[in-house]
N, C-alpha and C positions, 0 to 999 in steps of 0.2 A: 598451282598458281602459275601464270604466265612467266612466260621470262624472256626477257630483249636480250640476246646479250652480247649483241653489237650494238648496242643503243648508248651511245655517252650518257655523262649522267646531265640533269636537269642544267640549265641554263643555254643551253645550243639554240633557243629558238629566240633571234634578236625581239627585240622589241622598242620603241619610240622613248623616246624620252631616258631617265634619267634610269639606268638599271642597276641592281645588285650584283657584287662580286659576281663574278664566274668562279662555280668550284672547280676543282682541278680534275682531269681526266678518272676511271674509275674503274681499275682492272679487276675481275670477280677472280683474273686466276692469282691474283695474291694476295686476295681475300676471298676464299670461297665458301664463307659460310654467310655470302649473300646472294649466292648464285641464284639463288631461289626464290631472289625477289624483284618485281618488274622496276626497272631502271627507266622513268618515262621523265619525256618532255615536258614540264609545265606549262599549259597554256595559260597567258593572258587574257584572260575574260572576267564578265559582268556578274560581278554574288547575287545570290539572290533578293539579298537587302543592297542598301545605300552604307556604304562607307560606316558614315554616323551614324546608322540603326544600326549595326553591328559592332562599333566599339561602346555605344551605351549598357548592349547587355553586356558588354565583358568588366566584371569585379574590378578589375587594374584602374581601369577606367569611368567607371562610375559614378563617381564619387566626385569627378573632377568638376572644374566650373566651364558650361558651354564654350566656350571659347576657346578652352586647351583643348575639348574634346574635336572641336568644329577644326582646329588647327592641326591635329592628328588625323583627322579625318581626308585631309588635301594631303599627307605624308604618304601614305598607305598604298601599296600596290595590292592587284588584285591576280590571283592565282589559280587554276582549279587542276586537279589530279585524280583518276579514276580509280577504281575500287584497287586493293595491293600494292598501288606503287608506293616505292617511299619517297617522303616530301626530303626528311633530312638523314642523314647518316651518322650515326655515332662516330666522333672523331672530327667530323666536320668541321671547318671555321666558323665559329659563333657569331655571326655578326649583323643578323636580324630575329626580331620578335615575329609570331605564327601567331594570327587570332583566327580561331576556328569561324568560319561564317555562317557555313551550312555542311551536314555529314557528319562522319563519326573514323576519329582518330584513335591507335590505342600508341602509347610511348612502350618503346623493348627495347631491353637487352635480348644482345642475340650472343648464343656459345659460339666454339668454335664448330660444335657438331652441328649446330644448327637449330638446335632448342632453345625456345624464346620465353623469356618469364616479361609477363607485362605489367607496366608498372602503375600504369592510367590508362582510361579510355577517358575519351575529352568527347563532348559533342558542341553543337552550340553556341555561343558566348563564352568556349574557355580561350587557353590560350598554351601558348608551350616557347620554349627557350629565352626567358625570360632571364636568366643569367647573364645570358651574351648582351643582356643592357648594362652590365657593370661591370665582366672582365672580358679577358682576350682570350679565355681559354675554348679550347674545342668543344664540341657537343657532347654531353656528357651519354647520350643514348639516342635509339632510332627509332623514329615516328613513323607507321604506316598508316595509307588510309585505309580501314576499315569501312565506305562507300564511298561509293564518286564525294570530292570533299572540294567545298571551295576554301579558300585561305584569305586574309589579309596578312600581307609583309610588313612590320614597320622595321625601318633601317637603324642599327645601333648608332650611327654619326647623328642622324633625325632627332633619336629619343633624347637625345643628350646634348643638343642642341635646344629643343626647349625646356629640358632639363633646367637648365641657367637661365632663361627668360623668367619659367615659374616654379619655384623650389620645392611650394607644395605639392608637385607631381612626385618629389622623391619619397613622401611621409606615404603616401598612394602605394609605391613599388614595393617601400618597408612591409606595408603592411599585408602585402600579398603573400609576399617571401616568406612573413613570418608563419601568416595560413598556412602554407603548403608544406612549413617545415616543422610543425605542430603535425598536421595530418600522417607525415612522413615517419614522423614519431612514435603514432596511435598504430601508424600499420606494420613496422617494425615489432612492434610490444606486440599484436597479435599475431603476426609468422612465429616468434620464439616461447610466446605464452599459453597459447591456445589450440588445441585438439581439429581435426578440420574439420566439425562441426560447429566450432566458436568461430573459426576461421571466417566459413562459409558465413555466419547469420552476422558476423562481425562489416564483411564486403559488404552483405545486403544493405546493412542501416548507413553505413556509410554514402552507398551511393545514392539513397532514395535523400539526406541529407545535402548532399552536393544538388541535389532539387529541387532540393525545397518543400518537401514532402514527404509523404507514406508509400510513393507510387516511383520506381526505377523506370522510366521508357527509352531510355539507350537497350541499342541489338544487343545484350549478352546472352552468348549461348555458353553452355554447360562447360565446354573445351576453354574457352574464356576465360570463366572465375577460376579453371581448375588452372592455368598457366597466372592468373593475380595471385593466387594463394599457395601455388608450390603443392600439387595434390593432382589426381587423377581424372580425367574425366567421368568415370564411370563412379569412382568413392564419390564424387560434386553431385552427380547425378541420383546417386541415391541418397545423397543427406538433403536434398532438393526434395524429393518424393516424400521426406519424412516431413519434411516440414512443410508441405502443404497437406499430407495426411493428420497433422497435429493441429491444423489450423491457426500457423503461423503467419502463414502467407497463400497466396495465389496467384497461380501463374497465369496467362494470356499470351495472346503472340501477339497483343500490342504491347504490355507491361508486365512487371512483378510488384505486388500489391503489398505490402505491410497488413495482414488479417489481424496478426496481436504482438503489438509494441513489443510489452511487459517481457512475454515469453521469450520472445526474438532479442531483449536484450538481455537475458536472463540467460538464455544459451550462448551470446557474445560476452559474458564473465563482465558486464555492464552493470549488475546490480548485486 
């Protein structure tokens, strides 16, 4: 992977109007088990959608009445970040929301040795640090782009400012949190419960879920699920081989296809 490492970290490049904190300088030699990852300027530029077509698809937001949406919509700054760099740092000051616009992000812990267990891959219409809309705490872990990635920012003073105009935004944010801390749950019970072939078929229906479908089309390669699920890339790789030899699934290098529900949750300890 590239690496800048006379490069500050993100916020160095001014911009008009009303901007977000500056993070604080960002030395790799007293933290160097991020030496290894491109430290890049965000540019301010144009998402590929409008504002509003990008916070309708995102769940948070959804649900809401045009108006808060259309009002959030004028809040929102626009970002974009090339394939490795990281958007935010574990530790960081919490103090804006990430809505994915176009691209594909994954959220990590990183060790000290440098070994990364990922916790999500986000494409599309999701969203990430959504905590820092209710406390002051630091970032709980670090977001890289996994491809060129554009972003929308909304500011933690913004969200909570119309917070108190319209309260039902906050029954919206409950019920996000609650999502993700159920999902959180499901995948905790399968890292301790499950063999890394329930593992693996357990990841699968999960993400083709987060889709809304039978069909995964986020880029996971093999090295991927094996850092989601705590396992090998070559053990992923053959329990992958097995289960499209079983006619489980099927692979493409557009998608990963769900061939048999049943089976696939049957090996995910699901039924």
């Amino acid at each position: 992977m590239e690496r800048a490492t006379h490069c500050p970290r993100r916020g160095a490049v001014p911009s008009p109007g009303r901007g977000l904190p500056e993070a604080p300088a960002f030395d790799t030699v007293e933290r160097p088990k991020y030496r290894a990852y491109l430290h890049f300027h965000h540019v301010e530029g144009i998402v590929p959608l409008s504002p509003l077509e990008v916070l309708k698809k995102v769940p948070l937001f959804a649900t809401m009445r045009e108006s808060d949406i259309t009002a959030f919509s004028e809040l929102v700054r626009e970002r974009s970040y090339p394939k490795g760099s990281v958007i935010v740092f574990e530790d960081d000051p919490g103090d804006a929301l990430y809505l994915v616009a176009s691209g594909q992000v994954k959220v990590v812990l990183i060790g000290e040795d440098g070994r990364e267990v990922i916790l999500s891959v986000l494409g599309e219409g999701s969203f990430f640090g959504e905590m820092a809309l209710i406390d002051d705490q630091p970032r709980s872990a670090t977001v890289i782009a996994m491809t060129d990635a554009a972003v929308l920012v909304l500011r933690r003073e913004d969200f909570q400012a119309r917070l108190r105009m319209s309260p039902e935004i906050a029954i919206a944010l409950l019920r996000e949190i609650s999502r993700r801390l159920r999902r959180a749950d499901e995948k905790i019970g399968s890292l301790v419960l499950l063999d890394v072939n329930g593992r693996v078929a357990d990841l699968i229906l999960r993400l083709a879920e987060e889709e809304g479908g039978d069909s995964i089309t986020k880029k996971i390669t093999h090295h991927v699920i094996a850092q989601m699920i705590g396992s090998s890339r070559e053990t992923v790789s053959r329990t992958m081989r097995d289960f499209v030899e079983r006619g489980l699934i099927q692979v493409t290098r557009k998608d990963i296809l769900i061939t048999n529900r049943p089976l696939l949750e049957r090996a995910a300890g699901r039924s």
